[in-house]
C-alpha positions in Angstrom: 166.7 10.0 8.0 170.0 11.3 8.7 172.3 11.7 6.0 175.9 10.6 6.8 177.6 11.6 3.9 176.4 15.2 4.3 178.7 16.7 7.0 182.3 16.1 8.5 182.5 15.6 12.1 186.5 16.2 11.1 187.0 19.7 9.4 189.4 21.0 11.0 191.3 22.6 8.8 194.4 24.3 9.2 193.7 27.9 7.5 192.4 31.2 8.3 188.6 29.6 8.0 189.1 26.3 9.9 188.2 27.1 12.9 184.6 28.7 11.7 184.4 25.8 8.7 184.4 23.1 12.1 182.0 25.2 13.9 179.8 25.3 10.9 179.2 21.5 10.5 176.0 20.2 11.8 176.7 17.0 14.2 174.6 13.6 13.9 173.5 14.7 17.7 172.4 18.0 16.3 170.9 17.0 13.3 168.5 14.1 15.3 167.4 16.8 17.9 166.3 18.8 15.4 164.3 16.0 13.5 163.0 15.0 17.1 161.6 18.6 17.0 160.4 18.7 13.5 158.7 15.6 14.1 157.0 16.6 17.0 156.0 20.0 15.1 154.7 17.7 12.4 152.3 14.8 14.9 150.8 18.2 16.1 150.4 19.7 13.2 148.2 16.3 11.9 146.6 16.3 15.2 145.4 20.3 14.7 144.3 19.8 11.1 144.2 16.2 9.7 144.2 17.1 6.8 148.0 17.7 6.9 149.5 14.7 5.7 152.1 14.4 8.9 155.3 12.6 6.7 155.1 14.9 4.3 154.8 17.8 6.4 157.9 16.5 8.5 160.0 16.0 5.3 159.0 19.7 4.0 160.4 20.8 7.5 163.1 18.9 7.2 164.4 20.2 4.0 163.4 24.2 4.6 165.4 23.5 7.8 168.6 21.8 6.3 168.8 23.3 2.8 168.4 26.6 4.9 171.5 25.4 7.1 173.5 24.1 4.0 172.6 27.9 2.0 174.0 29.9 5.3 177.2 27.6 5.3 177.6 27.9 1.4 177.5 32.0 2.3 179.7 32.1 4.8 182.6 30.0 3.4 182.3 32.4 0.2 183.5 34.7 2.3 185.8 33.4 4.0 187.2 32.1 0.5 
């Protein structure tokens, strides 16, 4: 589920936005914790109501969670650009 090509373990750029670009990008460890805890969120969710389809679920968390990390990033570097 985690998507390689999305992020850069390496951005460390050497301008007035490097250091905050770096600390912006999401790590492999980071992003698998948080689908360990969305996937959790999503088994109890089915358990509570099974009428919740639980992969689905997990994959709508997933992307609120992600595209919301992605969005912050986008707004933050157009500042610093």
């Amino acid at each position: 589920m985690i998507d390689l090509d999305n992020f850069n373990l390496n951005k460390f750029e050497v301008n007035e936005g490097g250091l905050l670009a770096a600390s912006l990008e999401m790590t492999i460890f980071q992003r698998a914790a948080i689908q360990v805890i969305l996937r959790n969120q999503a088994e109890m969710a089915h358990k509570l109501d099974p009428t919740i389809d639980e992969e689905i679920y997990f994959k709508s968390l997933m992307d609120e969670t992600i595209n919301g990390h992605d969005q912050l990033k986008a707004m933050i570097y157009s500042k610093i650009i």
